[in-house]
C-alpha positions as CSV (number, residue, x, y, z in Angstrom):
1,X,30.4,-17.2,-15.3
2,X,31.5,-13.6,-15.2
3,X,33.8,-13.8,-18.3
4,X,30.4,-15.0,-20.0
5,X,28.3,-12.1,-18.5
6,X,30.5,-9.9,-19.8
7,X,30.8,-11.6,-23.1
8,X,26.9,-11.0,-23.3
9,X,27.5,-7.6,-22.5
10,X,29.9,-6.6,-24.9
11,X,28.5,-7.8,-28.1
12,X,26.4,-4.9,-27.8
13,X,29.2,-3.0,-28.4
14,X,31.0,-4.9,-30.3
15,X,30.7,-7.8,-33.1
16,X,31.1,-11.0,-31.1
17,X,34.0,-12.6,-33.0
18,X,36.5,-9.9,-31.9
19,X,35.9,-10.9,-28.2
20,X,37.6,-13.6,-26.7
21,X,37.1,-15.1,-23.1
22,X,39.8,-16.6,-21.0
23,X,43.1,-14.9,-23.0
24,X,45.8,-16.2,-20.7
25,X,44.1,-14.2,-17.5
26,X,46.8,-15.9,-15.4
27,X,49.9,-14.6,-16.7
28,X,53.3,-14.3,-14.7
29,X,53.4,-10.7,-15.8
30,X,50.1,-10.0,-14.5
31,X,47.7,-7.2,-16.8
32,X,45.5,-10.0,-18.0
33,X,41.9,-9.7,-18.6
34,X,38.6,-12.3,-17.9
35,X,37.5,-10.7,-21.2
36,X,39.8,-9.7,-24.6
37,X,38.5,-7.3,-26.8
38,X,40.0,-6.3,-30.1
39,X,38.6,-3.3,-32.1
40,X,38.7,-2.0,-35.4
41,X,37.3,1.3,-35.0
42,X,37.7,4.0,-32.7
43,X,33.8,4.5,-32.0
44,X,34.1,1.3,-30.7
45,X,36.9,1.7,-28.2
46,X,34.9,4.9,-26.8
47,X,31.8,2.3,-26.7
48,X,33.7,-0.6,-24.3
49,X,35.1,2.5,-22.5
50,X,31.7,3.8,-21.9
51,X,30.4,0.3,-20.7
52,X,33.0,0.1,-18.6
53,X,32.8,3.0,-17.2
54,X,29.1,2.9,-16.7
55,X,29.2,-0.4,-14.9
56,X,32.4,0.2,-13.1
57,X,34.3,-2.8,-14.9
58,X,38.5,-2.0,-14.8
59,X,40.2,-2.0,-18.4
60,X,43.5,-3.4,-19.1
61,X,45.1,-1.6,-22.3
62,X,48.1,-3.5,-24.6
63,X,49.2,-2.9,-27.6
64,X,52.0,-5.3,-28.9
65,X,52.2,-6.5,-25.2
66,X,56.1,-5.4,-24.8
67,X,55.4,-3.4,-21.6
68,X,53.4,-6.1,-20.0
69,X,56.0,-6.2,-17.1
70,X,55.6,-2.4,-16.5
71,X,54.1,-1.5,-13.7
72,X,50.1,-3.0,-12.5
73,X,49.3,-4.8,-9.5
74,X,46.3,-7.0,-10.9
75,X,46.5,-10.7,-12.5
76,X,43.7,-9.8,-14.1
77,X,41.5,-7.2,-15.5
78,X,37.7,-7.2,-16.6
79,X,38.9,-6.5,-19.8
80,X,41.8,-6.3,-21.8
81,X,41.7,-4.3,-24.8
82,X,44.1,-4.8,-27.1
83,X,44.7,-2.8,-30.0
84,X,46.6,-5.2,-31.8
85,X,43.9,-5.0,-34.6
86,X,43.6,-1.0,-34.3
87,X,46.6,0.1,-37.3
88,X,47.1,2.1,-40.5
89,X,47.6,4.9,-41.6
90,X,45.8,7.5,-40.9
91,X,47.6,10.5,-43.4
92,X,51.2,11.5,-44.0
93,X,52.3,14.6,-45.6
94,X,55.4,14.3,-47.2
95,X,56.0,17.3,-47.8
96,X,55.1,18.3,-44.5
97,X,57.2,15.8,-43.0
98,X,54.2,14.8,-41.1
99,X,52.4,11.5,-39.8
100,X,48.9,10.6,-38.3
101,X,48.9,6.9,-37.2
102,X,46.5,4.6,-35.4
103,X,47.9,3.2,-32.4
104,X,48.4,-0.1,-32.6
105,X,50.5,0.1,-35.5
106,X,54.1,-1.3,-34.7
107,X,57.1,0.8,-35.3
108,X,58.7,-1.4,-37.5
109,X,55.7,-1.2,-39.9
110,X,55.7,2.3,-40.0
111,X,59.5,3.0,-40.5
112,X,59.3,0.6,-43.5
113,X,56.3,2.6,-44.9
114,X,58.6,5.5,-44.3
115,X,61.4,4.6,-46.0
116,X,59.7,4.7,-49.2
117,X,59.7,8.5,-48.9
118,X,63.4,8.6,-47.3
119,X,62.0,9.4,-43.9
120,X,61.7,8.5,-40.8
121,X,60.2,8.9,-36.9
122,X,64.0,9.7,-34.7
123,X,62.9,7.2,-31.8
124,X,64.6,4.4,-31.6
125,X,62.5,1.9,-29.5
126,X,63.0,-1.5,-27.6
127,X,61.4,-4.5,-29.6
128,X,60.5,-2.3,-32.8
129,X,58.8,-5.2,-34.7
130,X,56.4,-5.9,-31.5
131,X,56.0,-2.3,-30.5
132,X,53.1,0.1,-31.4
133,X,53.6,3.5,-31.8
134,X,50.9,3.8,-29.1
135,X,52.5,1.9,-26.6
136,X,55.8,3.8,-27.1
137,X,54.3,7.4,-26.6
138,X,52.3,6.1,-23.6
139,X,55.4,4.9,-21.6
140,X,57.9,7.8,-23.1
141,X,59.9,5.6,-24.0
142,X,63.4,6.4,-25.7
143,X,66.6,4.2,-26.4
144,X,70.9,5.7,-27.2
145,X,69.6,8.0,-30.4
146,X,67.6,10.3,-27.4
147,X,70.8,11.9,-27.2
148,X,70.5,13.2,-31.4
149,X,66.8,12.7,-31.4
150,X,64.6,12.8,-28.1
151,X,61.9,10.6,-27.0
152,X,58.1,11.0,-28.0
153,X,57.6,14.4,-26.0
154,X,59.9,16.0,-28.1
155,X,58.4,14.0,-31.8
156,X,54.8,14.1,-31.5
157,X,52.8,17.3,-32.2
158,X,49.1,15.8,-31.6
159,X,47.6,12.8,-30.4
160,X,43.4,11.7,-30.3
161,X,42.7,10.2,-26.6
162,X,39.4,8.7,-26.0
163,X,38.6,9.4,-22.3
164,X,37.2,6.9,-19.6
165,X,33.6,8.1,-20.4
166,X,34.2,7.2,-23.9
167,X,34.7,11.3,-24.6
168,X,36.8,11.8,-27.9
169,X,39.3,14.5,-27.4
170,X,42.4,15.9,-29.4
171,X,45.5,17.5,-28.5
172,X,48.2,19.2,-30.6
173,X,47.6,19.5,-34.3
174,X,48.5,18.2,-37.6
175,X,51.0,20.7,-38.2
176,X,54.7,20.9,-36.7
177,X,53.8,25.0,-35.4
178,X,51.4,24.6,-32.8
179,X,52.3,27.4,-30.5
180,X,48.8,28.4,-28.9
181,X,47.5,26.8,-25.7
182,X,48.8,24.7,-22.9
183,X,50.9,21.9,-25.1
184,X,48.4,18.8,-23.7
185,X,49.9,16.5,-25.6
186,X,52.7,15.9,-22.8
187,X,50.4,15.5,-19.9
188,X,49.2,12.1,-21.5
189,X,53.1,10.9,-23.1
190,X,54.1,8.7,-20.3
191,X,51.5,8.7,-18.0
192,X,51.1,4.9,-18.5
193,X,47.1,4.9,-20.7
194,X,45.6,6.1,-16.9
195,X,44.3,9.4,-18.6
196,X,43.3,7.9,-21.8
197,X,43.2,5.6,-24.3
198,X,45.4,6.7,-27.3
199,X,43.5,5.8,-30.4
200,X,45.7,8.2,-33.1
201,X,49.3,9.5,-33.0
202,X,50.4,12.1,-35.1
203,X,54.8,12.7,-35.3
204,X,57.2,15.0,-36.8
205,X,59.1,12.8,-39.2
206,X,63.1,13.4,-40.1
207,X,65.1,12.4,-43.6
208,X,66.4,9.1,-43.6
209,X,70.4,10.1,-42.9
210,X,72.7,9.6,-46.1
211,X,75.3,7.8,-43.9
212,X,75.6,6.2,-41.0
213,X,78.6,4.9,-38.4
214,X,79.0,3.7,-35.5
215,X,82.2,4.2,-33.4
216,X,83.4,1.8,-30.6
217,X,85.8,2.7,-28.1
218,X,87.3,0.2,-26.1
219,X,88.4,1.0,-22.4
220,X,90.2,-2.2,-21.4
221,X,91.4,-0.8,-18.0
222,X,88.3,0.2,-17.5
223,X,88.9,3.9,-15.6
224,X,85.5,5.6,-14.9
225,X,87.9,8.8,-15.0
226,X,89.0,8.3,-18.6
227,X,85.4,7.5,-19.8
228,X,84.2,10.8,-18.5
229,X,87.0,12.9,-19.6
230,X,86.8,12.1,-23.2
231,X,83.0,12.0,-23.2
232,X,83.1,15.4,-21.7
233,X,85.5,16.5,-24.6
234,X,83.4,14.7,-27.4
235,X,80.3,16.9,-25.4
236,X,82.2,19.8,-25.7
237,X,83.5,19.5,-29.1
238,X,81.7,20.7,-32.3
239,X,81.0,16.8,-33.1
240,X,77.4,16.0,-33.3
241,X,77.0,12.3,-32.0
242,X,73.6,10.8,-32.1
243,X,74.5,8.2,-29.5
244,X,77.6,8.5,-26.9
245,X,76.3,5.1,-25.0
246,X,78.8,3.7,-22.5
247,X,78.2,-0.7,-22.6
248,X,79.5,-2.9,-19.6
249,X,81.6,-5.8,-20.5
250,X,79.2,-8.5,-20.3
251,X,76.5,-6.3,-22.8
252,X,80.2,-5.3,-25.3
253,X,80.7,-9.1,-25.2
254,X,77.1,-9.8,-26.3
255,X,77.1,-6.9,-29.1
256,X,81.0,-6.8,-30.1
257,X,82.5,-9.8,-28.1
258,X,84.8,-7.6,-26.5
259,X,84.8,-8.2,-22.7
260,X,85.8,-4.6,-21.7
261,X,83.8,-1.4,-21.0
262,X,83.0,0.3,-24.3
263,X,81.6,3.7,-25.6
264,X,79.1,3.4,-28.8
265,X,79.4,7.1,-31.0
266,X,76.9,6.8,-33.8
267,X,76.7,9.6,-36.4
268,X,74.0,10.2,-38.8
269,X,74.8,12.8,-41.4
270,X,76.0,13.5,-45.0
271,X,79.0,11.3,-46.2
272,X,81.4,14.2,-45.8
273,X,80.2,15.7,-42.5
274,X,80.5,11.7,-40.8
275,X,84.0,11.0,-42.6
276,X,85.2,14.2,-40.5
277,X,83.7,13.3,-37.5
278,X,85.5,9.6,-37.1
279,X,88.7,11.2,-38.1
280,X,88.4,14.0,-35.0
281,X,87.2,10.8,-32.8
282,X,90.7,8.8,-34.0
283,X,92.5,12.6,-33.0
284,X,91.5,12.6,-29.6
285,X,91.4,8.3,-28.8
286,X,92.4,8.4,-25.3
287,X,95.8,6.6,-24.8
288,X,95.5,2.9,-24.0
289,X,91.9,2.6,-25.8
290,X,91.2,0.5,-29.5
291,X,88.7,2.2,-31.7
292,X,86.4,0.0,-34.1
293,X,84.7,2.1,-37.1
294,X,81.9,0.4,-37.8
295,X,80.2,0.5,-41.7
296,X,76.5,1.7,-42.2
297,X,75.2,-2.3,-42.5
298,X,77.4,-3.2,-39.7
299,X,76.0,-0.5,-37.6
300,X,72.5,-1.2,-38.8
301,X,73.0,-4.6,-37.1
302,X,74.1,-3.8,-34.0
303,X,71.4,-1.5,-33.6
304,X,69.1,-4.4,-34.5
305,X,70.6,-6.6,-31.8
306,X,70.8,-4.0,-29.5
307,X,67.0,-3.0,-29.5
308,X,66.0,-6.7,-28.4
309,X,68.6,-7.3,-25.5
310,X,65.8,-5.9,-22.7
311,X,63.1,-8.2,-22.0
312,X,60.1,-8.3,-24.0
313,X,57.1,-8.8,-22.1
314,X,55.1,-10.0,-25.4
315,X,57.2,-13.3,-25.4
316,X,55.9,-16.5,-23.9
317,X,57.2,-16.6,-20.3
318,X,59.0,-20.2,-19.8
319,X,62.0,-18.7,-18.3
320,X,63.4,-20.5,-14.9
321,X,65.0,-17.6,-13.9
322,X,63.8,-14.1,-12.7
323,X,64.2,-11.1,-15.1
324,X,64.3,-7.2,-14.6
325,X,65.1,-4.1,-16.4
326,X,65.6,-1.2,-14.7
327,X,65.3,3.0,-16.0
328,X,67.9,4.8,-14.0
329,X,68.4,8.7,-14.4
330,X,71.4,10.6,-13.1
331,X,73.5,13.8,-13.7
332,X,74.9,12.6,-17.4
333,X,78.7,12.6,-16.1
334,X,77.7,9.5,-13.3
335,X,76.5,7.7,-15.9
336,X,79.5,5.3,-15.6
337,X,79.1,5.5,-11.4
338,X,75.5,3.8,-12.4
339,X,77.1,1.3,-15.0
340,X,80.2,-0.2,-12.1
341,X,77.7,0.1,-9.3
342,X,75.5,-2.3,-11.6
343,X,78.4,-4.1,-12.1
344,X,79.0,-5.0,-8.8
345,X,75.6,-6.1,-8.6
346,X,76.9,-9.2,-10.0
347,X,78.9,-10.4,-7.5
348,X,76.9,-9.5,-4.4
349,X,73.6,-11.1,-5.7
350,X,75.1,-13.7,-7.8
351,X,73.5,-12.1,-11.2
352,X,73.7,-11.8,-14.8
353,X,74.2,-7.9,-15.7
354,X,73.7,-5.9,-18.8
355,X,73.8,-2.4,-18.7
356,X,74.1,0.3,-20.7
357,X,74.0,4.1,-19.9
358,X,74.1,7.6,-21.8
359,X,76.3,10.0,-21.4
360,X,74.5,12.7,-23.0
361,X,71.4,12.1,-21.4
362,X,72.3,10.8,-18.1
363,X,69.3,7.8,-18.9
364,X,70.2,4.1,-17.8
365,X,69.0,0.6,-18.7
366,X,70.0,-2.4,-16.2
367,X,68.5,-5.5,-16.9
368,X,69.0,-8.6,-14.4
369,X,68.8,-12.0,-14.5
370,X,68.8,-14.5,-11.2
371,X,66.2,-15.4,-8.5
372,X,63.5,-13.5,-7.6
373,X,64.9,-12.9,-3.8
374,X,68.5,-11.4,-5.5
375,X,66.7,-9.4,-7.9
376,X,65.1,-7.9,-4.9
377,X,68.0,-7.2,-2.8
378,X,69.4,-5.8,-5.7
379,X,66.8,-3.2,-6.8
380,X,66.9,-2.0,-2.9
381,X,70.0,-1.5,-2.8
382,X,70.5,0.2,-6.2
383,X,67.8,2.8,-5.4
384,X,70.0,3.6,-2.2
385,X,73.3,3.8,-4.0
386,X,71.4,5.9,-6.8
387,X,69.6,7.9,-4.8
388,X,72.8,9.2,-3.1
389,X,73.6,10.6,-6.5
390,X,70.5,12.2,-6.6
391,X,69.0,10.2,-9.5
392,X,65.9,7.6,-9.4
393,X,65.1,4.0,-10.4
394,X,61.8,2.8,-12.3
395,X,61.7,-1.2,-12.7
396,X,60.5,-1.4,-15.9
397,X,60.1,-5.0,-16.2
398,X,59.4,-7.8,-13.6
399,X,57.0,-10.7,-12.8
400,X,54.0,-9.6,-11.0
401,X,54.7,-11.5,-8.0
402,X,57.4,-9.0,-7.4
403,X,55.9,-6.1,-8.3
404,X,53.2,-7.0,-5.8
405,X,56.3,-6.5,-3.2
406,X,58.5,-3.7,-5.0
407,X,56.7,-0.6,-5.9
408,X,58.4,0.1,-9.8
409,X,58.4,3.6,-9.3
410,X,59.6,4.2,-5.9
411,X,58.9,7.2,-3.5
412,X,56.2,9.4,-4.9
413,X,57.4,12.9,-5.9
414,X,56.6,16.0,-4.2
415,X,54.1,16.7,-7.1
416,X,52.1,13.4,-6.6
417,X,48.8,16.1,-5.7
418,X,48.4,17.3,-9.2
419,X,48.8,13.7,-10.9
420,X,46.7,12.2,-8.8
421,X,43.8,15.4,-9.2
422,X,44.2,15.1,-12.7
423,X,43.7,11.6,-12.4
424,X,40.4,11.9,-10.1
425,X,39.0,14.6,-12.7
426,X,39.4,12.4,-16.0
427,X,39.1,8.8,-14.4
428,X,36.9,9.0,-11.3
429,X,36.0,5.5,-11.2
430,X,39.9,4.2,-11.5
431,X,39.0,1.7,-14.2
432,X,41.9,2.5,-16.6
433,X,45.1,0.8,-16.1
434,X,44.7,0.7,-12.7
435,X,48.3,1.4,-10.8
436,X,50.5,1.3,-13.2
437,X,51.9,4.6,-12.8
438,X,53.3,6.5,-10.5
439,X,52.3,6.4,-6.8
440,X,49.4,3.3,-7.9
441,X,47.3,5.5,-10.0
């Protein structure tokens, strides 16, 4: 009865054949709605935004449904609005090198629209075929080419949010030289769509590289010392490695089928300028380590299998088993302190591990597979071993059942005041995307 009440409500708002009642509101990963909404136009996600806030109804947002698993407490919504029908191009500026973008345009859409021109937007997402551009800004998120590249705070220059009152604001510009003002743009890039609905992105946009490798190195022995001492000379070198990802053996196995720990270098340059790079790497091989060049296609591929290892929340949920992913951040140099300690995960709670960490960035991913009590244990206990490296843990991924028992984000930080003011001030009535960020706004 109240998914048709608010059926009747919203086709004032909204043609009546892009609502749907009932969309799966029961949905191990929770974030569901009574009521989907898909809209075309950006007046009309201001309009349900409006309603919603005018009769106090909460608002689920997805966009390719990849983050589904991230963070919420709530089965189900009022409303789920789904953007899934919200894409295109807005403008692009080739000469420029810039791009405006509606949200709910997937990556992989736009990088093959890009390509065209011989560029390109530097993130390199989980999922890229599921996941919106929207979606990507809205959780940060970033994958191994951070390290070359950044993540979205450091690629978009302007963004159009529709507020919870159905307000239409803009931040940044259209330009890559916006220097005037408080830089806005970054207080709603990872804040989870509590602030805001994003309706338009607008990104700096790179060349598409000439040539591409990829370099493994394989540590058979496995010494944590050796890792770190030629990662710290790479570092310090005048190389200039897009990626310098360290892979456990179970993930190597997956991507290479080596069983052994193993260091991805990527570069991304001229022919010349990448040639000289892989011969310096072969210089300075650590003794006791195998090195496989990998050729542009071939590196192409692993990326592609690499960027669908996590789970994908989008997918239709018939797994038996439990499965997390986990963000870990640390000092760069304990990155491979983060990868064993995952490791031994494995044999303490009886589960599957695959992790990968950067040593140039100090950013983890741990994703685990086994029962939901091990997958428990195991998160506790990695957030006690990681915090006494001074680092953090955000579960990224995991069954709402869980997340219902584990808070994703852990302790709140000692700025939890201003988010949750600035939270109060733009959403007073809560009704956007209700805890799934930080502290359970």
């Amino acid at each position: 009865m109240i998914a048709t009440e608010l059926v009747s409500d919203l086709t004032s708002v909204i043609p009546k054949e892009r609502i749907k009642e009932g969309e799966n509101p029961h949905h191990p990963l929770g974030n569901s709605g009574q009521v989907s909404v898909f809209p075309t136009l950006e007046e009309e996600i201001a309009a349900i935004l409006k309603y919603a806030n005018d009769y106090g109804k909460k608002i689920t947002v997805m966009g390719g449904g990849t983050k589904r698993g991230f963070g919420g407490l709530t089965e189900s919504a009022d409303i789920l609005l789904s953007l899934a029908n919200y894409k295109g191009i807005v403008e692009h500026t080739a000469g420029d090198m810039t791009l405006t973008v509606k949200a709910g345009t997937t990556f992989q859409e736009l990088q093959e629209y890009l390509a065209k021109y011989n560029q390109k937007i530097s993130l390199d997402p989980a999922w890229p075929e599921l996941a919106t551009i929207g979606g990507i800004v809205v959780a940060n998120e970033s994958g191994p080419k951070r390290l070359g590249y950044g993540s979205s705070r450091d690629v978009v220059i302007g963004l159009r949010n529709v507020y919870p009152d159905g307000t239409v604001i803009r931040s940044g510009g259209k330009v890559v030289k916006n220097v005037a003002g408080y830089d806005m743009n970054k207080l709603f890039i990872g804040a989870m769509g509590t602030l805001g609905v994003v309706s338009e992105v607008t990104v700096k946009l790179r060349p598409l590289a000439k040539c591409e490798s990829l370099i493994l190195v394989f540590f058979p022995e496995g010494n944590l010392d050796d890792i770190r001492t030629f990662s710290k000379t790479l570092l310090d070198s005048t190389l200039e490695p897009i990626t310098l990802e360290l892979l456990n053996p179970s993930l190597a196995q997956k991507l290479s089928g080596q069983f052994t720990y193993t260091l991805a270098i990527s570069f991304e340059d001229v022919e010349s300028s990448v040639r000289y790079q892989e011969k310096i790497v072969q210089s300075i091989q650590p003794p006791g380590t195998s090195i496989d060049i990998l050729s542009q296609n071939e590196a192409q591929l692993f990326w592609h299998q690499f960027y669908t290892i996590c789970p994908n929340g989008a997918e239709e949920y018939t797994r038996k088993e439990t499965v997390a992913s986990l963000k870990i951040g640390v000092v760069n140099l304990d990155v491979p302190t983060v990868i064993r300690e995952s490791e031994a995960l494995m044999d303490s709670f009886n589960l599957k591990v695959e992790a990968h960490g950067g040593l140039g960035h100090g950013l983890c991913q741990v994703h685990l597979t086994g029962t939901s009590e091990d997958i428990e244990g195991a998160i506790h206990h990695l957030r006690n071993r990681i915090a006494k490296l001074g680092g953090y843990v955000v579960v990224k991924h995991l069954p709402l059942s869980l997340r219902q028992k584990v808070d994703v984000w852990g302790e709140k930080p000692s700025y939890f005041f201003l988010l949750e003011g600035i939270k109060s001030k733009v959403d007073p009535n809560k009704i956007l995307n209700s805890n799934r960020f930080v502290g359970g706004i």
